[in-house]
N, C-alpha and C positions, 0 to 999 in steps of 0.2 A: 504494500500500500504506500501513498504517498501524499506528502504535507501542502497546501498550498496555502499562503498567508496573503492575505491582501492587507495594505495599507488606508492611512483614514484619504490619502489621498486617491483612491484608484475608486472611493465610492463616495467622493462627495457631492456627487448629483444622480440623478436620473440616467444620466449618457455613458458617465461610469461605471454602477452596476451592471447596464446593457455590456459593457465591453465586458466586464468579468465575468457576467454567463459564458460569452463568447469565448473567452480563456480557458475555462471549463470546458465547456463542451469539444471544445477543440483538442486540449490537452490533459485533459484526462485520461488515465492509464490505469485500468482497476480501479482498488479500491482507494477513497478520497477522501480525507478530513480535509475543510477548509477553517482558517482561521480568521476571524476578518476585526479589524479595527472600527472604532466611532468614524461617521460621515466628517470629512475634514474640519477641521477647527471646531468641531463641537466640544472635545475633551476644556480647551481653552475658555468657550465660553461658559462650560458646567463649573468649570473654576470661578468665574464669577460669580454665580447660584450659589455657590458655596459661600465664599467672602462676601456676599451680600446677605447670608442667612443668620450673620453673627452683630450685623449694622441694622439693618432694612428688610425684615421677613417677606412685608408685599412687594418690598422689589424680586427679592429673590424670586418668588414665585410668578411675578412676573417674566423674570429672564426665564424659568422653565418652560412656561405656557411659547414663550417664543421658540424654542428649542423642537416643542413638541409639534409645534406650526409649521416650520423650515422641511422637518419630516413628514409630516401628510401632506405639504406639497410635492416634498421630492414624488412620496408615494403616487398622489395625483399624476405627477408624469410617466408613471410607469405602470397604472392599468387604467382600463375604460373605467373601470368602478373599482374604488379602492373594497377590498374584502374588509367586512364589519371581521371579521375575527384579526385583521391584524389592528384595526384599529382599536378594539378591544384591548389587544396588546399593548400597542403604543401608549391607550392612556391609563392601564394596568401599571407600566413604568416609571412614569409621568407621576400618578398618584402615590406612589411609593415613595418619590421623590419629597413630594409636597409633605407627607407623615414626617419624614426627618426635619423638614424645614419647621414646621410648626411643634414639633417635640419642644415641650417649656423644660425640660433637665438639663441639667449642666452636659454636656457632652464636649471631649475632646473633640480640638478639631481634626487632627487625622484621620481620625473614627469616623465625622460625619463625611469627611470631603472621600472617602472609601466609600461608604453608603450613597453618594449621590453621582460620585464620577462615572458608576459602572454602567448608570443610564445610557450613556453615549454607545457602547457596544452594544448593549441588549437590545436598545430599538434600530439600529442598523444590521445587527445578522436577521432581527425581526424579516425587516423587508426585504433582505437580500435569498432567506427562505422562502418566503411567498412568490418573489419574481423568478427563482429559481421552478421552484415545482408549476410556474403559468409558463414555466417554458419546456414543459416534459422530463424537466433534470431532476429528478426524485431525489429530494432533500428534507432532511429532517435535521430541526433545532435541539441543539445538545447546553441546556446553560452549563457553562462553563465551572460555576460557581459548586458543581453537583459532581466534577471531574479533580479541579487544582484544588487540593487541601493547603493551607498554610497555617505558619501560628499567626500570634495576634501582633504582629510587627507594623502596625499600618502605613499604608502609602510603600511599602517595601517587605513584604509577604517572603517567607522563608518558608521553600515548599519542604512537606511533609513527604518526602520520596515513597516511600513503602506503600501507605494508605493511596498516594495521587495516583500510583501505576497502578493498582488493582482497581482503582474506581474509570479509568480510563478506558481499560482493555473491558473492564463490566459494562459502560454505559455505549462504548463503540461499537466493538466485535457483533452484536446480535445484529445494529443497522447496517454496516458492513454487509455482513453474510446475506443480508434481506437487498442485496444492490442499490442498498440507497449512499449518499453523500452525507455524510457525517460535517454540519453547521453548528460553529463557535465561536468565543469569543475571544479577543485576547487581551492581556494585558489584566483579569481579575481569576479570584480563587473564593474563597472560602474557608473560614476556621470552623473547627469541631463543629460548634456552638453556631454555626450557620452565620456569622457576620462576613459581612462584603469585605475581603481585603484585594487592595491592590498590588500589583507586582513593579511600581516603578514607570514612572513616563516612559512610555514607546517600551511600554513591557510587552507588546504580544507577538513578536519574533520571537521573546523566551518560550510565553506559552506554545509556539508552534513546535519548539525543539522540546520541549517537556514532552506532547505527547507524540511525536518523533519517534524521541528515544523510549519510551513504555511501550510503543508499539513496534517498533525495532524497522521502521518503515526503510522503505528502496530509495527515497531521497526526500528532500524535503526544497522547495522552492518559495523564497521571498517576490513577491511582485512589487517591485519600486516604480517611481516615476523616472529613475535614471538608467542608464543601458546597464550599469553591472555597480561593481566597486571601482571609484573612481582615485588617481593620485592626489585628488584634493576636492574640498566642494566648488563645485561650479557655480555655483551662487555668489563665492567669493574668491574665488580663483581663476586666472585664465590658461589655458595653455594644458589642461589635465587631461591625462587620459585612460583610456579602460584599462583593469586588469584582468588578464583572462584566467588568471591563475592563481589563487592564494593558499599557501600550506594553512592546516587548522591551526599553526603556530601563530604564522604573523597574523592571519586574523584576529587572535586572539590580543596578541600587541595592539594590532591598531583600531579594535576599540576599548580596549582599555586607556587608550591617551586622548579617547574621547571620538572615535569617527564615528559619523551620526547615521550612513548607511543600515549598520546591524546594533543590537541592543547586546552591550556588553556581555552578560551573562548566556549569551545565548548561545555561545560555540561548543562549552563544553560537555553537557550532554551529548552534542551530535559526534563527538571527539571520542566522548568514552564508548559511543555503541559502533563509530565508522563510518558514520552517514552524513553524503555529498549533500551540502549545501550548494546552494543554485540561487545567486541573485540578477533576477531577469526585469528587463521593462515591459509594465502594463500598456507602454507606448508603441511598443516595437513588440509583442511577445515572439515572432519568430528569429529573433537576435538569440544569439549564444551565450549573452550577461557573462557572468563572473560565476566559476566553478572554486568552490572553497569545499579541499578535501586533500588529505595525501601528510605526509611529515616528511615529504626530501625539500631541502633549502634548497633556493633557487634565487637570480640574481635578481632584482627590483630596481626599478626606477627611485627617486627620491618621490616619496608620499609625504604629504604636507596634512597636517589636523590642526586647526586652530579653534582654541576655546576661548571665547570675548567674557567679559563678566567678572575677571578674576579679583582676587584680592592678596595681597602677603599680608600673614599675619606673623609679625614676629614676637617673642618669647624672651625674656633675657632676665636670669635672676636678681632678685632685691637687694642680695647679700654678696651678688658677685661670687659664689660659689658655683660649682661647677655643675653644666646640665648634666646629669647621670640618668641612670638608665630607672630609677625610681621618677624621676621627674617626666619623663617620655611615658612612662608606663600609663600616669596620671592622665599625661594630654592623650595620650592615643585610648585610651578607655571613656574620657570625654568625646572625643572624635567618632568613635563605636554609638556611643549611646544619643548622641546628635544626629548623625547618620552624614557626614561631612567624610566627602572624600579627599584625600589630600591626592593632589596631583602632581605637586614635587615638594620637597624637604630638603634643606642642610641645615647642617649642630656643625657648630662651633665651642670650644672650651665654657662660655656661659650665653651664649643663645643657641635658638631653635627658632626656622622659619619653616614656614609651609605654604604651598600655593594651592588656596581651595577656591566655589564656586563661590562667588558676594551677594553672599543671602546675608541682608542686612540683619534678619530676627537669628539667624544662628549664630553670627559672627557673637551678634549682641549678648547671649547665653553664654555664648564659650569664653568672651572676656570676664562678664560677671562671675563666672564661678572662679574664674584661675585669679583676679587681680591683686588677692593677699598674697599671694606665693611669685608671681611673675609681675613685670613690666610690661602689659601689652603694645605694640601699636600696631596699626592694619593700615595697608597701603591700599585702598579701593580703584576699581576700576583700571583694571590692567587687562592685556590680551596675555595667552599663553599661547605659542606656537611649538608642536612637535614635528620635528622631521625626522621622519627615518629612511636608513641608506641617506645617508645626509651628504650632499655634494657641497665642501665648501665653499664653493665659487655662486652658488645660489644664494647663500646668505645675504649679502650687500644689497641684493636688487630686493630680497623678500621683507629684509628687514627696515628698509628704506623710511625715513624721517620717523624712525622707532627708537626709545631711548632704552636699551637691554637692562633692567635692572635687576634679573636674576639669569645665570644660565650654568646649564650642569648636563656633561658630556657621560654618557656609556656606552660600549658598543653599540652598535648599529643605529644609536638614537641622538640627536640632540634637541634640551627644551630651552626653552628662552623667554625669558617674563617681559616683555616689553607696556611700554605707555607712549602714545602720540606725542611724536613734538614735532611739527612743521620744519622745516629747518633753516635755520638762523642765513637770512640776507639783508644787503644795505638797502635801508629806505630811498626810495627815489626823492631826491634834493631838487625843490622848484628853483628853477634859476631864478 
């Protein structure tokens, strides 16, 4: 059997879902779990329904009702009569929604923005079932929530392995063997206790290699809007181009340093069971995309990842004694319990810096607890750029009217914390 994962981009209208039947139907090969993401920018605007439910409840439910409208029109374009059962669905979702918004309990917000984010997938595989079986492709809706087990980690779900792979192959295998197309979500799970957890922004690559690997599947294909894996984003870079070939190693590298292609956690499931990863354009699907599979090294072009946003947060004792490894132990179990990933670090005899994401409410916690023991200060709004297979003669052009104010070399990698600075010429003198 085999994976296919749509993104929020490949169904964010009516014309899109039309193309992904067509994907389907076309490229189908036996037996087919699909995975499909919220209609585009919806996850973005449920972020708002959320932050609006802790200021302004009727706005909040206002931005819902909007949410819920955007989807019965996409639906409108895509039958003569929308079916009253999906619409039943849709505002089955909708109203589930609205129950957490007006919950008067104190509730973390993790917990609610888990409970209301999952909206945006559930009512997009909704439709994307119903357009599917109006098109003779016999598919059935699998919630997701009923298959990924997690604990209660929210916004960042640590799947429960043992329980997720038997509830996977129990809720799949019968629809399978019945030739139908197995329809899910990605990016949410569920703990014991039935609460909505989520698996991380642009989680549902992971979800796809979760059930991947439980089902020990013939390969598994991402559908992007770009032709494969690219040397750099083309949003912000020129001059990049496809790779046809990535070991599940450097993959693994290059989203760990942040490439926004595949969702970090997602390689290694497919690593541990052997299974070819395929990132293909929903633009182009009969293009060859990017094959990620194999462990022989092989030569690469310089690949460029830049992460905007950044901040240095540096560390440096009261007492001028020295940073030791009880002192690290401290920031890095801080670091754990914030959920703050560090993207680069160096220690010095009495400092410690790190270059994490500039989330101002985390930065804000992690000063507040350390400031009797350390000196903080934080350097905000910095770019981080990783190169790998680094060609030095590209630096000067990449790094151009950039002021490098951190940079640390390893094999095959270089990072570099830079901030804008124009660069310095003489004013034009009116004669």
């Amino acid at each position: 059997m085999n994976v296919f994962k749509f993104g929020g981009a490949s169904v964010k209208n009516a014309a899109g879902i039309i193309n992904v039947s067509k994907i389907i139907q076309k490229f189908k090969s036996g037996p087919l779990v699909v995975v499909v993401s919220a209609t585009g920018k919806t996850t973005n605007a449920l972020e708002e329904v959320i932050n609006e439910k802790f200021t302004d409840k009727k706005k909040s439910i206002q931005l819902l009702r909007v949410i819920q409208n955007k989807h019965i029109e996409i639906a409108k374009d895509l039958f003569d009569t929308i079916p009253e059962e999906l619409l039943s669905q849709i505002q089955e979702h909708i109203v589930e929604g609205e129950w957490i918004i007006e919950e008067e309990r104190e509730m973390q917000y993790d917990y609610v923005y888990d409970q209301i984010i999952c909206i945006g997938e559930l009512i997009s595989s909704r439709i994307l079932t119903h357009y599917l079986n109006s098109q003779n492709i016999s598919t059935e809706f699998v919630d997701a929530r009923s298959m990924i087990e997690t604990d209660d980690t929210w916004r960042e779900g640590r799947i429960q392995w043992s329980n997720t792979n038997e509830k996977i192959n129990s809720h799949c295998n019968p629809i399978l063997n019945a030739g139908k197309i197995v329809l899910t979500q990605g990016f949410i799970g569920s703990t014991s206790e039935n609460n909505t957890v989520s698996l991380g922004r642009e989680g549902s690559d992971y979800t796809a290699a979760i059930i991947s690997a439980a089902m020990d599947a013939k390969s598994m294909i991402i559908w992007k809007d770009v032709p494969g894996v690219l040397t750099g984003d083309p949003k912000v870079f020129e001059n990049v181009t496809k790779l046809d070939h990535l070991t599940f190693m450097e993959a693994i590298e290059m989203t760990y340093y942040g490439a926004k292609v595949i969702h970090p956690k997602t390689i290694q499931p497919l690593k541990n069971k052997n299974i070819p990863l395929h990132v293909r354009s929903f633009l182009d699907p009969e293009s060859d995309g990017t094959l990620i599979f194999g462990e022989i090294e092989r030569e690469y072009p310089p690949i460029v990842v830049l992460e905007s946003n950044q901040a240095l947060v540096h560390f440096s004792s009261k007492d001028l004694s020295f940073i030791a490894e009880d002192h690290l132990a401290r920031l890095f179990d801080l670091f754990d319990k914030l959920r703050i990933k560090v993207n680069v670090m160096r220690n010095t005899a009495i400092s410690f810096t790190v270059c994490i994401q500039n989330d101002k409410s985390k930065i804000h916690l992690l000063t507040e607890t350390v400031h009797e023991q350390f000196a903080v200060i934080v350097e905000p709004n910095l770019d981080l750029y990783t190169i790998r297979h680094c060609n030095d003669s590209m630096l000067p052009k990449l790094l151009e009217e950039k002021i490098i104010i951190m940079e640390e070399r390893i094999r095959k990698t270089v990072q570099v914390v830079v901030k804008s600075a124009p660069g310095i010429i003489h004013k034009r003198v009116e004669a």
